[in-house]
C-alpha positions in Angstrom: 0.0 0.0 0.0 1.6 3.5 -0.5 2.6 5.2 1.6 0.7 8.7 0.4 -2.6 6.4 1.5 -1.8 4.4 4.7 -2.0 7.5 6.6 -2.7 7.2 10.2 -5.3 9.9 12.1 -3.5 10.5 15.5 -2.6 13.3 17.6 0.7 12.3 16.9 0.9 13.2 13.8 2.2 16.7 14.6 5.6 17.5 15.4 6.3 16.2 19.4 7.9 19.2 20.0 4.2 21.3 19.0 2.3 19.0 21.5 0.4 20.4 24.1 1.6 19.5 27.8 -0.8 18.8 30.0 1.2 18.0 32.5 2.5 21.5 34.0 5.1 19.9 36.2 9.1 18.5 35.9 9.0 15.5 34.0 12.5 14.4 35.2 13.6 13.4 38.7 16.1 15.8 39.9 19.1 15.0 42.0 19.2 16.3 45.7 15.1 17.0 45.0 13.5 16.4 48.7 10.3 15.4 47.0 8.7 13.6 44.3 8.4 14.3 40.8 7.1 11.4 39.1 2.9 12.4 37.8 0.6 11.0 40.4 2.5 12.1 43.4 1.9 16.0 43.4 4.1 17.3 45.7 5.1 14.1 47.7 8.2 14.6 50.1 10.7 11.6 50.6 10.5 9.9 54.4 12.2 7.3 55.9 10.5 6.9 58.3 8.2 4.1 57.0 4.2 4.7 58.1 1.0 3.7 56.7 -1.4 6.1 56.6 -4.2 5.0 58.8 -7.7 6.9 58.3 -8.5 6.5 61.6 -5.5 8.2 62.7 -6.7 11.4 60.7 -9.3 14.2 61.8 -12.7 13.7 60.6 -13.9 16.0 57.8 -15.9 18.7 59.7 -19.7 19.2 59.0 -20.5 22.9 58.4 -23.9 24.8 60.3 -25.6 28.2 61.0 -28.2 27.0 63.3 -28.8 24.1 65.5 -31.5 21.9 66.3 -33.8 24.8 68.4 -33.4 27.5 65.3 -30.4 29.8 66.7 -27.9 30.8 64.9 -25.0 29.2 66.6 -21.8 31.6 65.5 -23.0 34.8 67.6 -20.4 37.2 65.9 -21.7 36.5 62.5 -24.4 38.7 61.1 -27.9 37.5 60.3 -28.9 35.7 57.2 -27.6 37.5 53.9 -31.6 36.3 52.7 -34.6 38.5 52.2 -36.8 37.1 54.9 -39.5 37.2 52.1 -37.7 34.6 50.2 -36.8 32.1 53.8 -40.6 32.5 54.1 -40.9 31.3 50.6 -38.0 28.6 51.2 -40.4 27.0 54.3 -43.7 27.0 52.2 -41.9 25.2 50.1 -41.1 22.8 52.0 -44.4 22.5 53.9 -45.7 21.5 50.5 -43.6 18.8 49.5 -44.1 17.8 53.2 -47.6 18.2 52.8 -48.0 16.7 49.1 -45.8 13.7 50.6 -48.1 12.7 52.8 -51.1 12.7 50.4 -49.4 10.5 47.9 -48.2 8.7 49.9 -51.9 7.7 51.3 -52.9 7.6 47.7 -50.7 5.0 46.6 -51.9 2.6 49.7 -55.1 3.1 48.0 -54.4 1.9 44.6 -54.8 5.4 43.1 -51.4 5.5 42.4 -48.7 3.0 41.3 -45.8 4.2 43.4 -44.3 6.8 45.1 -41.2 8.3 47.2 -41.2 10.7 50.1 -38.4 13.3 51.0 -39.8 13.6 54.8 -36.1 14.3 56.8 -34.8 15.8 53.5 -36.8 19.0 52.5 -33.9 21.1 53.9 -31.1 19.8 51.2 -33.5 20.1 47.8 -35.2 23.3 48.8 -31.9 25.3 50.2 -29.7 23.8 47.6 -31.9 25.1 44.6 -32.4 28.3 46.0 -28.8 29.0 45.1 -29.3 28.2 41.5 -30.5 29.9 38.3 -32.7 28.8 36.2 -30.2 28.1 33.2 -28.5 26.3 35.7 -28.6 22.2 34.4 -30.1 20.2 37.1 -30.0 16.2 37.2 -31.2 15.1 39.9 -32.5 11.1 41.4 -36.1 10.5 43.0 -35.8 12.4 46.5 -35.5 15.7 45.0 -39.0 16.9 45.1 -38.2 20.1 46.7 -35.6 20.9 44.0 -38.8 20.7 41.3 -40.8 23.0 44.0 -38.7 25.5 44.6 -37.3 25.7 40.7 -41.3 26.9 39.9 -42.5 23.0 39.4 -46.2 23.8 39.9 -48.9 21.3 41.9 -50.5 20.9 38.3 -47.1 19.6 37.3 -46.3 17.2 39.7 -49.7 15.4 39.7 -50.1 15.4 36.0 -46.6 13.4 36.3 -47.9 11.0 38.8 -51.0 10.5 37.2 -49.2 10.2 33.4 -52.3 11.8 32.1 -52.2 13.8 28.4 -50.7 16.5 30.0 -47.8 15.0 31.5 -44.1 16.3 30.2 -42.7 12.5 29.8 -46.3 11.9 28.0 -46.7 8.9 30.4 -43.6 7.2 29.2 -42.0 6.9 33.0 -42.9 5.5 36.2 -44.3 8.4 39.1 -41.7 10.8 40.9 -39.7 10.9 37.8 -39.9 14.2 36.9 -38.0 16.7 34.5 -38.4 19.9 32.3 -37.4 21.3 29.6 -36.9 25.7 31.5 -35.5 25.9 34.4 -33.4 23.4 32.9 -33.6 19.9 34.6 -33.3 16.8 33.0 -36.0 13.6 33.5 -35.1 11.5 36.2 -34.1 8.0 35.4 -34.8 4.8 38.0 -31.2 3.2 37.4 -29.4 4.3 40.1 -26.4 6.6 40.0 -26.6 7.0 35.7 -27.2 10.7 36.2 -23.8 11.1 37.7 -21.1 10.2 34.5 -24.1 12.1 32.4 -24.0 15.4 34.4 -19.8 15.6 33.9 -20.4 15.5 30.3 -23.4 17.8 30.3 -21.0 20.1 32.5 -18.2 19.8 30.1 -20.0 20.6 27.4 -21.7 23.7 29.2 -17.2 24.5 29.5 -16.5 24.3 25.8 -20.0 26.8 25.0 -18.4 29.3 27.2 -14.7 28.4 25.2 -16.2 28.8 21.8 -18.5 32.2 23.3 -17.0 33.8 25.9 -20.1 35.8 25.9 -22.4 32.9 26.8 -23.7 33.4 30.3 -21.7 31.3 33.0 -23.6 28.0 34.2 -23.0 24.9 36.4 -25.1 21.3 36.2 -25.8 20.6 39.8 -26.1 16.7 40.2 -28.0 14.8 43.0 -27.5 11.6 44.5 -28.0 9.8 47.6 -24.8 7.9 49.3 -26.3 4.8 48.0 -25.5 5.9 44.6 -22.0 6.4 45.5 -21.1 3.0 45.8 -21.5 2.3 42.2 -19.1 2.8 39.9 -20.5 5.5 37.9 -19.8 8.1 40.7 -16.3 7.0 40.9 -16.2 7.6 36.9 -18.6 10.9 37.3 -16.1 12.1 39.6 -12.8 11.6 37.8 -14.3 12.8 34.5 -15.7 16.7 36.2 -12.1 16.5 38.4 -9.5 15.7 35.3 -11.5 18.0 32.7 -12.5 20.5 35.1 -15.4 21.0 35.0 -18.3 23.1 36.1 -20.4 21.1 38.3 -21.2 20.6 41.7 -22.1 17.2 43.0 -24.7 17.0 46.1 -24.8 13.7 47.7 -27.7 13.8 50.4 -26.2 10.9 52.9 -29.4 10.0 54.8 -28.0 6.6 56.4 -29.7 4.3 54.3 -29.2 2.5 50.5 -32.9 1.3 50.7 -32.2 -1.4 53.5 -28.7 -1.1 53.8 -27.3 1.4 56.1 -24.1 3.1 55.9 -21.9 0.9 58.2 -22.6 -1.8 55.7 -21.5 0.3 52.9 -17.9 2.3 53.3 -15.4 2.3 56.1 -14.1 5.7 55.1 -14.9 9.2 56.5 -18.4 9.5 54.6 -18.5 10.4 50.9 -16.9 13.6 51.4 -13.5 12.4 51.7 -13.5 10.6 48.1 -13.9 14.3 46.9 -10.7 15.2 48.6 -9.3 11.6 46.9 -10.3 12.9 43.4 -8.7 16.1 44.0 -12.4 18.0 44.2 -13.0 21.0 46.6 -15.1 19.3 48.9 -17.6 20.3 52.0 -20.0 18.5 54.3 -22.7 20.2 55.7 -25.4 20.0 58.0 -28.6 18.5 55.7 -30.9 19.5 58.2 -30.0 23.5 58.3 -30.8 24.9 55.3 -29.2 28.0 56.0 -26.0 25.8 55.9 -27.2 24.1 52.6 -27.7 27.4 51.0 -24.9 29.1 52.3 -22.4 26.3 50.8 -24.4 25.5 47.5 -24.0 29.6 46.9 -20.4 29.6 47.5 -19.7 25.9 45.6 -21.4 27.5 42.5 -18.8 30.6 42.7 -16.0 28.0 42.9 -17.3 25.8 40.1 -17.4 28.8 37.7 -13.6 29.8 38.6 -10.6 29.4 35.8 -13.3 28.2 33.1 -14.7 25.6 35.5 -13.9 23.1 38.7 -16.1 20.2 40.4 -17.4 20.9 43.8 -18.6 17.9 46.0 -21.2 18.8 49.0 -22.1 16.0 51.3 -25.5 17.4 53.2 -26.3 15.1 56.0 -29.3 13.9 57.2 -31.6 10.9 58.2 -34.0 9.4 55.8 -36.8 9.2 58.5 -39.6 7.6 55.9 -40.0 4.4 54.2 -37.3 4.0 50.7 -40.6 3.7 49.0 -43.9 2.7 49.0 -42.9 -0.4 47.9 -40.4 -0.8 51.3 -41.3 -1.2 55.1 -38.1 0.5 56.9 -39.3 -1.1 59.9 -37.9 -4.7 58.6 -34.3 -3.0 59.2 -34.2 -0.3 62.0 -36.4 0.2 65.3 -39.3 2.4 64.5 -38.5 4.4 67.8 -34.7 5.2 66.2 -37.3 6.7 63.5 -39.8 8.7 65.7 -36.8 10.3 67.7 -35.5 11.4 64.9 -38.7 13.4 64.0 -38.5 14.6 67.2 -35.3 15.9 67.4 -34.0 17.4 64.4 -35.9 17.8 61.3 -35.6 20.8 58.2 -38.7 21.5 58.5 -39.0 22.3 62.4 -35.6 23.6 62.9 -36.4 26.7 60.3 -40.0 26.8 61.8 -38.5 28.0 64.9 -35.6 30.4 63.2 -38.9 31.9 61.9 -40.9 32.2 64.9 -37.6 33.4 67.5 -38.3 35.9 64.3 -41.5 37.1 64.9 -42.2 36.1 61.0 -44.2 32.4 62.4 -47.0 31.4 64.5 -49.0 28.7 65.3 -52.4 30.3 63.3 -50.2 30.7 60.1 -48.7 27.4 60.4 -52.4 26.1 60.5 -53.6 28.1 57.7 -51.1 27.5 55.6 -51.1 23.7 56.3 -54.8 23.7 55.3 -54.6 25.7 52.4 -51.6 24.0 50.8 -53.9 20.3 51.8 -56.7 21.7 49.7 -54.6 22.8 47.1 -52.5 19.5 46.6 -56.3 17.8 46.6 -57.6 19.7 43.9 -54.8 19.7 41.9 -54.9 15.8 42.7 -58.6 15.1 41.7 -58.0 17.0 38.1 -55.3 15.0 37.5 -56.4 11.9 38.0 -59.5 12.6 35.9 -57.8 13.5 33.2 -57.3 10.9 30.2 -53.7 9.1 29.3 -52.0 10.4 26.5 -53.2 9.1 22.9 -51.5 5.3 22.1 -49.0 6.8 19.8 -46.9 8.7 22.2 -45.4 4.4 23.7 -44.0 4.4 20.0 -42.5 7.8 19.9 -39.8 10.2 21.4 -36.9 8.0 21.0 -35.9 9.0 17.2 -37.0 11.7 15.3 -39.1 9.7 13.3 -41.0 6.8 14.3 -39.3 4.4 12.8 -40.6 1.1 10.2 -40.4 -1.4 12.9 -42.3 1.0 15.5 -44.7 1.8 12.9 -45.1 -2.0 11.9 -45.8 -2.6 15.8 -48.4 0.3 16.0 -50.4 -1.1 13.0 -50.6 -4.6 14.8 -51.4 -3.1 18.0 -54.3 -1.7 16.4 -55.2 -4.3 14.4 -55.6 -6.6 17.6 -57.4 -3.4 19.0 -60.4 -3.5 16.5 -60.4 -7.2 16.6 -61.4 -7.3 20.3 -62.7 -4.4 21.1 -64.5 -5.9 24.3 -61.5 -7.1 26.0 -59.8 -3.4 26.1 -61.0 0.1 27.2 -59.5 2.9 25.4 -61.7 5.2 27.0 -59.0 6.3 29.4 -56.8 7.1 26.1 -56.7 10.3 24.6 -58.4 10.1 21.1 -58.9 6.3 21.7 -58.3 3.9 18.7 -57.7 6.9 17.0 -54.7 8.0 19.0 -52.8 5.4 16.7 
């Protein structure tokens, strides 16, 4: 073969001496150096004194608060909230409704209205304070326990229950199963079931967000904020996720909500090392934990972890918000096989999102017990409503189970629709398209 047509395509192909260098550092091992200078080892000093490093021997990654458990601001020198107290008023509603809407779906589901559903009860505090800190071009993927992220983004009642219910109006067009949710402004993509296959998917999303801003400067700056639970991070995709935002750095910022339990498996049974927080540190990722429960201390750190994550054209920020999952995994799990259900009910009583903030705003003066009643009722009646139209509302025409994957439907799909209603038409009394939008017709 000549040699003008055997022509490999590689990087290589320039001159060496025109390659970028990635690698800032001295490639060669001096002599007399007191340190190491091999890549891998940043800035390793020689010993000989031979020791293993021992986690146990090291300090304990601190967990960062504002207020404790009875709503006081526990650093006295510091000044108060840098928050409209508007906008914390709007941060609790917020969380009374998911709180609220939680516990009506939840009831719904144990009577076969509903299919399936997840609560966030012990975890209101970590989606609402979180989001609060993002814009709305900000790129959100999120798991299943991030209701509050939906609420306080603008998700509207209407929204959530046409998503439950899969009706006509739903955004997936009744394609996924309930509590996974997504939209197209503010920007947050559909939540998938497989656990932790958001993560790997937000570093790309976030390193393509870095090469918009590279090819227009002007673009406006953005992160993808990704949420998981510390279940997720024993798969391997976090470990990828990670590696890919840390070695391309990129603009994202990872919030692991740690509420003690994978399901049934808590979190003894799952790492020995300090918490998720100190892979972070392992990947080379500015990393903080924080108190899940305060979501002054949510907020505070999600602001400042978005500044970071937009510096030098983008870096990956790890938050590991604490908390206690104090409700079932699911409706389809019964806690109460694995843990005491008084380790549960002490937990309600002694630290929860919800109540700590409650009594920030009442030491206040901006909370009572009347508005705490009102509001409770009106937000019950308006999650009911919202719930009865939603359910009465039809499923979306047949057609939309073949579509949405390509941009055309494609022979084979069309093929399968043309048999579906073929077999439609030729029993007519064994199915009720009545419940379909457009009945046979919606094929």
């Amino acid at each position: 073969m000549s040699s003008s047509l055997w022509r490999p395509v590689s990087r290589f192909s320039r001159p060496l001496s025109k390659l970028p260098r990635r690698w800032s550092g001295s490639i060669s091992q001096r002599p007399g150096s007191d340190r190491v200078r091999f890549p891998g080892a940043i800035n390793s000093k020689f010993t000989t004194d031979m020791t293993f490093v021992n986690p146990a021997n090291a300090p304990n990654i601190p967990t960062y608060r504002v207020m404790d458990s009875d709503g006081v601001l526990v650093d006295k020198s510091r000044k108060s909230i840098d928050v409209p107290k508007e906008e914390i008023l709007t941060w609790y509603k917020n969380m009374l409704t998911v709180s609220v809407m939680d516990v009506i779906m939840f009831e719904a589901q144990r009577q076969g209205r509903l299919s399936f559903y997840m609560v966030s009860a012990g975890e209101e505090g970590i989606s609402v304070g979180s989001a609060a800190a993002l814009t709305p071009d900000d790129v959100v993927f999120a798991q299943y326990r991030e209701t509050g992220v939906f609420q306080q983004r603008g998700f509207a009642l209407k929204d959530f229950m046409n998503q439950l219910f899969a009706n006509r109006y739903d955004n997936g067009r009744g394609r996924n199963m309930p509590v996974h949710y997504g939209c197209n402004y503010p920007r947050t993509h559909t939540i998938s079931s497989t656990l932790a296959t958001q993560i790997p998917q937000s570093s790309g999303a976030a390193y393509a967000l870095k090469l918009q801003r590279l090819q227009n400067p002007d673009t406006p700056p953005r992160i993808v904020a990704c949420y998981f639970g510390e279940g997720a991070a024993s798969e391997g995709d976090f470990h990828a996720g990670l590696n890919i935002a840390a070695t391309r750095s990129c603009p994202i910022v990872f919030i692991c909500r740690n509420n003690g339990f994978a399901i049934s498996t808590p979190t003894l049974e799952q790492y020995r090392g300090d918490g998720i927080a100190s892979r972070g540190l392992g990947y080379g990722i500015d990393t903080i934990r924080v108190d899940g429960n305060d979501i002054f201390a949510v907020y505070e750190a999600m602001r400042k972890a978005r500044n970071i994550a937009l510096q030098d054209g983008g870096k990956p920020v790890l938050i590991e918000a604490m908390s206690y999952r104090v409700s079932h995994h699911s409706t389809s799990d019964d806690s109460f096989a694995y843990r005491a259900r008084v380790e549960v009910e002490d937990w309600k009583r002694r630290d929860n999102p919800i109540i700590r903030l409650r009594k920030w705003l009442e030491n206040e003066g901006l909370w009572n017990e009347d508005l705490e009643r009102d509001t409770r009722d009106q937000l019950r009646k308006a999650v009911l409503k919202e719930f009865g139209d939603a359910e009465r509302e039809k499923k979306p025409p047949l057609r939309e189970a073949f579509g949405g994957v390509y941009e055309e439907v494609t022979e084979e799909a069309e093929a399968q629709m043309k048999e579906l209603k073929r077999i439609l038409e030729t029993y007519p009394e064994e199915y009720d398209l009545r419940q379909f939008d457009e009945g046979i017709n919606g094929l």
